[in-house]
N, C-alpha and C positions, 0 to 999 in steps of 0.2 A: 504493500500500500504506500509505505513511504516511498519506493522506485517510482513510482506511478505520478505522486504530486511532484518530486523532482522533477522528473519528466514533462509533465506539463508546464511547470512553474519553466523550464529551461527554454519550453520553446513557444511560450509568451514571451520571455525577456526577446528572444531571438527577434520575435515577429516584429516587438516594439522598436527592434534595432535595425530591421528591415523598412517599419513604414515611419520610423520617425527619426531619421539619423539626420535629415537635411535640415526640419524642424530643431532640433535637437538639436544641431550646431548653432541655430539661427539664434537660437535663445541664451544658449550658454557663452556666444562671442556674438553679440548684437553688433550691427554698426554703428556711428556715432547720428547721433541726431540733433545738430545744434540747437542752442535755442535763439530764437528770433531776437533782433532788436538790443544783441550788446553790442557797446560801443565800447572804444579803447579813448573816453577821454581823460583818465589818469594819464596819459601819457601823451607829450609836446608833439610828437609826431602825426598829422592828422590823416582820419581814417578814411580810404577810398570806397566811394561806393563802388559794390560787388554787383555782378550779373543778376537780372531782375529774378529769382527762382529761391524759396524755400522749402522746397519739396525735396522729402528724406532722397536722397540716391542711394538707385539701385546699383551696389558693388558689384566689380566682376574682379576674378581673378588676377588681371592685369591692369583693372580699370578703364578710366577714359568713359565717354558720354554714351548713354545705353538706348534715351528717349528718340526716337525717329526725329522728335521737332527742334530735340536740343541739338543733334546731330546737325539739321537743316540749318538751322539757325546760326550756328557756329559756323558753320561754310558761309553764308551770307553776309555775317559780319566778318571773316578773317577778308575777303575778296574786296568789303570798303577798307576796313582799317590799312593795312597791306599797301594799299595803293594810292596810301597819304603821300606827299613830296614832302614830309618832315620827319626821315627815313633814312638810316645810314646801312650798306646793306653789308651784313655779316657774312663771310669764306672763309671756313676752314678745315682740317684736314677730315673733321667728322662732323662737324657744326655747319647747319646754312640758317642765314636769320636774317634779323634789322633789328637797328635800337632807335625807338622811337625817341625822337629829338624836343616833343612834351614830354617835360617832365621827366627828364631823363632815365626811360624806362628801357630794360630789355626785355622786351614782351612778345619777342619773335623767335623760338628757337626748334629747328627742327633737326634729327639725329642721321646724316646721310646713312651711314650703314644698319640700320634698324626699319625693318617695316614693320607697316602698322599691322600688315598680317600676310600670312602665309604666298600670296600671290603676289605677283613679282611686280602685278604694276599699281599698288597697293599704294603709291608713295610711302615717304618715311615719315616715322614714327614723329608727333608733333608732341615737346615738353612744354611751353610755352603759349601761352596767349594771351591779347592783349584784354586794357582793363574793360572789366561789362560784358563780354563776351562770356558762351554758357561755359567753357573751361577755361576761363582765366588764371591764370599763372604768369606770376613775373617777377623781376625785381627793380630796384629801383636806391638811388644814390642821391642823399641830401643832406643838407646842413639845420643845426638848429641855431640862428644867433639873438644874444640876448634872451634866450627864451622863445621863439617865435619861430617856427617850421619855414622856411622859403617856399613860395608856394609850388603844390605841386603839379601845380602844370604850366609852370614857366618855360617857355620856349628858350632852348639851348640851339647852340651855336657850334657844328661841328669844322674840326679841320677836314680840307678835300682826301678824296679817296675812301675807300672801304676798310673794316678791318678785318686783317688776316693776320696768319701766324705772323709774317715781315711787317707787317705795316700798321702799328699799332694807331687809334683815332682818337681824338683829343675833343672834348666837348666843354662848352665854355659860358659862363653866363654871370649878367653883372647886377645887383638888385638896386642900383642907381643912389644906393647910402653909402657910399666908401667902400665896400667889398667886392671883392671877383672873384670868380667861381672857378674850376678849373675840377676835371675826371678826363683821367687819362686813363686810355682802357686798351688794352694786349689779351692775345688769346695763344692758347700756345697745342698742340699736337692734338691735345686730348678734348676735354672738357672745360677746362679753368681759364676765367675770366679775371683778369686782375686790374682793378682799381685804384688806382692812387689820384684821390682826392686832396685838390690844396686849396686854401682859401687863404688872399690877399687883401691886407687890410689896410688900403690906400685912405683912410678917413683920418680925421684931428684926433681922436678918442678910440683907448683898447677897447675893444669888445669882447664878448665871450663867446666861443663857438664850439657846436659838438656834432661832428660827421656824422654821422648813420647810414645805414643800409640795411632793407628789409627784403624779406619776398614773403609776397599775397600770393594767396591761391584757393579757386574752392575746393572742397574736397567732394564733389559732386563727379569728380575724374580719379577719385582715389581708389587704387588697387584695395582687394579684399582686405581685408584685418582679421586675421583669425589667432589659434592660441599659439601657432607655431613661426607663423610669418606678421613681421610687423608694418605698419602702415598707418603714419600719419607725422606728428610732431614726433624729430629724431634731432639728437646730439651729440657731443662730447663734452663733460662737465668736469672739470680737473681731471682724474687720471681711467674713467671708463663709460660706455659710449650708453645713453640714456633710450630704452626702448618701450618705459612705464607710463608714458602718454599718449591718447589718444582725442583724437578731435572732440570728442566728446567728454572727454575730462574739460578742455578746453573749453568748450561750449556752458559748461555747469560751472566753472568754479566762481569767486568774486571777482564778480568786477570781470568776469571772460577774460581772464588774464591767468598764467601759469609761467612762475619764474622759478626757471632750475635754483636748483645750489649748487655751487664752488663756480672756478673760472670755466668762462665757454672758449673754446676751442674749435670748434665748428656747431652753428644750427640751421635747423631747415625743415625740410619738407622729406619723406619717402614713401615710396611703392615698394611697391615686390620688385620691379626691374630697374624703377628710375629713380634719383636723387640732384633735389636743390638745395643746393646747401651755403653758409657766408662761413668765410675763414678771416677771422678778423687780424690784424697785425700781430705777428708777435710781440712780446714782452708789455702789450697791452691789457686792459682789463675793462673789457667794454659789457655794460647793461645786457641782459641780452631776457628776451620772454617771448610766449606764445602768447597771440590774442583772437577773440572772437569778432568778428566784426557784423556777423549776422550774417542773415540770409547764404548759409552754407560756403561762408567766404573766413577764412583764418591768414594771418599773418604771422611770422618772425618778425625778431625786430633784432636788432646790433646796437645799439647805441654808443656809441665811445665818451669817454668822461669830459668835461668843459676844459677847456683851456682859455686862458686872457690871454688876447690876440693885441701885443702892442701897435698901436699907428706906426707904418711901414715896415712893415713884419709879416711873413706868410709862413703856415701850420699846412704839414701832411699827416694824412693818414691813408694807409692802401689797406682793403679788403677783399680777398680773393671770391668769386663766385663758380663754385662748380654748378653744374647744368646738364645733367646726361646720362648717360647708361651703368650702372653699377656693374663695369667689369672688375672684376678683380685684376687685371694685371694696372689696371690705370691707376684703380685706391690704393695699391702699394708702392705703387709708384712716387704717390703724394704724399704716405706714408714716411716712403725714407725723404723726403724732401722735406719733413718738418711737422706736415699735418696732422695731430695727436689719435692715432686710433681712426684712422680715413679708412681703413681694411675694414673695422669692424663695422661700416654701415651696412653691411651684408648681415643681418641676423643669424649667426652662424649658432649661436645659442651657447648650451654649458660645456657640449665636445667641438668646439671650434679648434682646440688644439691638434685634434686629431682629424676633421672636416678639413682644412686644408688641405694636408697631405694626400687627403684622397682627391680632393680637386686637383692637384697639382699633377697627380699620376691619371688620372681621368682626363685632364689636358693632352697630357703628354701621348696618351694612347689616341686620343682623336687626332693629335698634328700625323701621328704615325699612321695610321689605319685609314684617315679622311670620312670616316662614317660616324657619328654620335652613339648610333645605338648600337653599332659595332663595337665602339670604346665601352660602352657601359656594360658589354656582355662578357671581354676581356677582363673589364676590372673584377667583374664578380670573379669569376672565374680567379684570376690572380688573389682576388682574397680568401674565397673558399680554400685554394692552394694553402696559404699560409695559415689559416685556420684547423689546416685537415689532421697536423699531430694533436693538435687539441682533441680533436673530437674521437680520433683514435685511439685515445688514451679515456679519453666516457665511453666507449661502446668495450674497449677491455674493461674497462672496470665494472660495467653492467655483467658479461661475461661471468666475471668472478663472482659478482654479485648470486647471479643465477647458479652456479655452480654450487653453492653455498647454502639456495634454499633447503636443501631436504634438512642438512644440519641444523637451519634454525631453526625450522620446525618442530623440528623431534625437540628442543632448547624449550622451546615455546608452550610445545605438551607438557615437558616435564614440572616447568617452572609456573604453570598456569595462577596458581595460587600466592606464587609470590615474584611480583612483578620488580622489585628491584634484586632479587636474587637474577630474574633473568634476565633484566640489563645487563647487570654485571658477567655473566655468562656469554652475552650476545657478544659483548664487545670485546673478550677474550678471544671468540671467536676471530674476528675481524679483527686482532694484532696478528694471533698464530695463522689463517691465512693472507696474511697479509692484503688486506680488502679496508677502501678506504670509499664507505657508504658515500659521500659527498662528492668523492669525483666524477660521477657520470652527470653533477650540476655545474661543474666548474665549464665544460665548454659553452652551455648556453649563457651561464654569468656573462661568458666575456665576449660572446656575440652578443648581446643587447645590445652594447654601447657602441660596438662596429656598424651592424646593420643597420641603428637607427642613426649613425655619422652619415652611410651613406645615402640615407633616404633623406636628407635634411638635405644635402649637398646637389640632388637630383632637383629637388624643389627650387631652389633658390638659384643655381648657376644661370643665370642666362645667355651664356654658353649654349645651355640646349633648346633654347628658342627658336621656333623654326625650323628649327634641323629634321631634315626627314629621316624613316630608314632604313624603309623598302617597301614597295608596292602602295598601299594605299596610305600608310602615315606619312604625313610631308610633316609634323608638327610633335617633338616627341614630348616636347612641354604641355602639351591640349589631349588631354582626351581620347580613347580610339575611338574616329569616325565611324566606325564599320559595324554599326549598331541592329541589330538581330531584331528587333521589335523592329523596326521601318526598313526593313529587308533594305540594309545597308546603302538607306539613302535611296530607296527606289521609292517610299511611300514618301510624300509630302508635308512629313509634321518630324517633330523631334521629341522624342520619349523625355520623362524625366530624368533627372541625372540618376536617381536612385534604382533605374528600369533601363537606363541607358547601356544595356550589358551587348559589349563589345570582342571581337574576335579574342583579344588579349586576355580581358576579364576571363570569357571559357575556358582558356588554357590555363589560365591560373588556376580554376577552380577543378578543372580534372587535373594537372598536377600536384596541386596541395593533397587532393584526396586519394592522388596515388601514394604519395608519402606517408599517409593518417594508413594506406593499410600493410604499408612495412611495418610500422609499429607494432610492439606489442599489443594484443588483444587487449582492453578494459576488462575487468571482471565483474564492475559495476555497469549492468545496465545502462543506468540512466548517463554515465560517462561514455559508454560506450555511440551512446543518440546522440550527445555532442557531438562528439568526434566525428559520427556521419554527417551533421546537419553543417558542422562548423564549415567547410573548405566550401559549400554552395553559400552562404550567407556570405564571406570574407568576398566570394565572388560579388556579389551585388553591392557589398561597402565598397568596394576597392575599383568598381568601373568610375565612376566619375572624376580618378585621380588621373594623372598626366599618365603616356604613353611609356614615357622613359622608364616610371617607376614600375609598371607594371613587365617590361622588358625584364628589370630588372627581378622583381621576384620570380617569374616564369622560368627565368633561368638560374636562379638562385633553388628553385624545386626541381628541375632539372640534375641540376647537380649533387643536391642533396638525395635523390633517385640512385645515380651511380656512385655515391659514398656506402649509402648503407647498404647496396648490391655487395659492393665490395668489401664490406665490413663484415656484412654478415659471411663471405666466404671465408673470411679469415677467422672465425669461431664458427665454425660450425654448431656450438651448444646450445648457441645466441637463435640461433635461427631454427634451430629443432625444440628452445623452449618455446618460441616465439610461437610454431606454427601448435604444438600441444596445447598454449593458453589458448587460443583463439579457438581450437577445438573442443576444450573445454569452457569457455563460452558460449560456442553453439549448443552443448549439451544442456548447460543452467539453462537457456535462452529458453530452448523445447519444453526442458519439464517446468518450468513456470508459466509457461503458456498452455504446456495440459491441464496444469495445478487450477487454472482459475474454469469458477463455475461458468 
């Protein structure tokens, strides 16, 4: 009877986990919901109106505008704004743009080597856009003096030509009270934008002035946020990189304002694949917060401390602006060049020490092989390899183990009555044959923290963006297309992600369950139901994940297939207890099925 309520209680839980796992995340990592109508006026810098839209967004995995209208929209305003003559136009080696010459804003950036999706004439990927627009993002360069923001949308004054890596462009502007303005702006290979603001103070009388630099953006284009990938307000705050806030902390706090603690070192904006972030001067120590500004619109701020600006005296400050694609060879790039923890804007989480090295050598097998899901089926493979004396040494110790039960039993009979006479017994046992109960757990101990390094590193590389890997996946980061309920894109609709079960998902799930029947037989029924049910439920959790990851466990049961083939040949005692438990399973199985009335 109690086999019975197990049993069902197991495969209710199942079912709940089957129709409410999408539910079910939704609720446990909500996305953030600002609240309408905070302003940032504590603070001297004044706040832009945002794109007219307070309607929760809908997240996607990589983010950007989901609404058909917001989509239209945003096209029809990037085609005016764009085609302003108060426009300097941004080349560089990965960067195409323009910095709006109101208000000295860069609100035009798009990533030449990134598309927006899979198809080749997709255009590239757009970070950027300008202000009021439905994805607005930008940033933006000013002064405070005396207390009093220069306005922002004072027409600036550029030097001739464009800026590129060689030809760095100089913008300039005079607020007709004794000061002039001056951003000098260089962009160099990668992503980073580098500022150096001066301000000359041609009047009778010091003044006081404090540089700043921010970036707006709504978070209406913000990549998913969930408990493993981060997305929203990101930093570095004295000596480690801040992932505890979210727009929605932001949105709730006082005053819609959230100010780190210690020194900032870099803050910004992040997705899952992209990052805007302000690298303020070294050996500085500038103001820095997140603010709400409403209607689904957030800023950064930089503020640099005041300085008294004597009559005929001019004050620098440079801030760098990164803008682009979070590869990792570019963050550590910036890394060794100074910028405090630029590597760690990838949420690499608590095994990131050991998450790089599998990127690095997952790199390395891509530049070599030219295939993505080619390298991710070597690396398993090469870690299975390094993992296999481990596991060789649990499947002998299981061996011994088995070898041992007649002994414990007869231990067990004897001592029935006295359970620490037969500890003590037991464990004599296990010195004189030398059997160490715990090591058949020590391989799985130490695959946890491996296979979940490399399921973390799969998620986040963007790296495998795009990347196809044969025949119908062009995208190992998306989902398998090749969805069995809409006979693989022939029927006209698109199943839910949780019915979305794809060629890969299949194979997953008849390889897991090939695995589930090497194992030893359960002797417990109701584990034994698990154990059938479990590998087709993992199937249906596990289709809505990216193509790579499932590439990867397919082949990680695979392998795990030919390990214990060959384990089991190498004990033979392993595999003849194996196949008696399971026979002796069928036998309980039968007579408790004649047993009931």
């Amino acid at each position: 009877m109690d086999n019975q309520r197990n049993l069902l209680l197991a495969v209710v839980l199942c079912a709940v986990l089957f129709l409410g796992w999408e539910a079910g995340m939704s609720w446990l990592y909500p996305q953030p919901e600002p609240k309408p109508g905070v302003t940032a006026s504590v603070n001297p810098v004044a706040a832009e109106p945002g794109a007219q839209t307070s309607a929760k967004p809908k997240a996607t995995r990589e983010g950007g505008l989901t609404d058909p209208l917001a989509i239209a929209e945003e096209k029809k305003d990037l085609a005016a704004d764009l085609a302003a003559p108060t426009r300097v136009r941004i080349e560089a080696p990965e960067v195409l743009g323009s910095i709006n010459l109101v208000g000295a804003r860069i609100d035009d950036i798009t990533l030449k080597t990134h598309r927006q999706t899979v198809k080749k004439d997709s255009g590239p990927v757009r970070l950027f856009s300008p202000l009021g627009t439905p994805a607005q993002q930008f940033a933006q360069y000013g002064w405070i003096v005396d207390g009093d923001a220069i306005p922002s949308d004072a027409i600036w004054q550029a030097s001739s030509g464009q800026l590129t890596q060689d030809n760095p462009v100089t913008l300039s502007w005079d607020n007709g009270k004794g000061q002039q303005f001056r951003i000098k702006l260089s962009i160099d290979q990668y992503y980073m934008v580098t500022a150096e603001q001066t301000v000359t103070n041609s009047g009778s009388a010091p003044v006081v002035v404090r540089p700043y630099a921010t970036i707006n953006r709504t978070s209406a284009t913000a990549s998913l946020d969930s408990w493993n990938v981060h997305s929203g307000p990101i930093g570095a705050f004295s000596d480690s990189v801040s992932f505890d806030t979210d727009y929605s902390d932001v949105a709730e706090a006082v005053g819609g304002t959230v100010t780190p603690e210690g020194r900032t070192n870099w803050i910004g904006f992040t997705d899952i694949y992209w990052l805007s972030a302000l690298v303020p001067q070294e050996g500085s120590n500038p103001a820095a917060d997140f603010r709400a500004l409403g209607k689904n619109v957030y800023r950064a701020d930089l503020i640099y401390q005041p300085v008294s600006l004597a009559a005929g005296t001019q004050f620098t400050r440079t801030t760098r602006l990164f803008a682009g694609a979070k590869e990792t060879p570019a963050l550590d790039h910036y890394e060794a060049a100074g910028v405090t923890k630029f590597g760690y804007a990838i949420d690499w989480g608590w095994f990131s020490w050991f998450e790089k090295p599998i990127f690095w050598m997952l790199s390395k097998l891509f530049s070599l092989v030219g295939n993505f899901g080619l390298a991710i089926i070597l690396l398993t493979v090469v870690i299975r390899g390094l993992m296999f004396p481990i596991a060789q040494r649990g499947f002998a110790s299981m061996a011994a183990m088995k070898a041992i039960q007649p002994k414990m039993k007869a231990l067990q009979e004897r001592y029935k009555d006295d359970k620490q006479k037969q500890q003590q017994e037991i464990m004599a046992l296990y010195k004189t044959e030398g059997v160490n109960p715990l090591a058949g757990c020590l391989p799985m101990l130490i695959q946890i923290p491996v296979f979940f390094a490399l399921y973390k590193t799969l998620i986040l590389t963007i790296e495998m963006r795009h990347q196809p890997f044969i025949l119908w996946i062009k995208d190992l980061s998306a989902p398998d297309p090749a969805m069995i309920l809409n006979l693989f894109g022939m029927l006209p609709f698109t199943p839910p992600s949780f019915l979305g079960i794809g060629v890969l998902a299949v194979l997953l799930g008849v390889t897991m369950w090939m695995t589930f029947r090497l194992n030893p037989a359960a002797m417990d029924p109701m584990q034994q139901q698990i154990f059938n049910i479990m590998p087709w439920m993992l199937m249906f959790v596990m289709a809505p994940f990216a193509a790579g990851l499932l590439v990867y466990w397919v082949t990680s049961n695979i392998l795990t297939l030919a390990q214990q083939s060959y384990l089991y040949s190498k004990h033979p005692q392993l595999k003849a207890q194996t196949a008696k438990d399971k026979e002796d399973a069928a036998r309980a199985a039968a007579r408790d099925g004649k047993g009931k009335p």
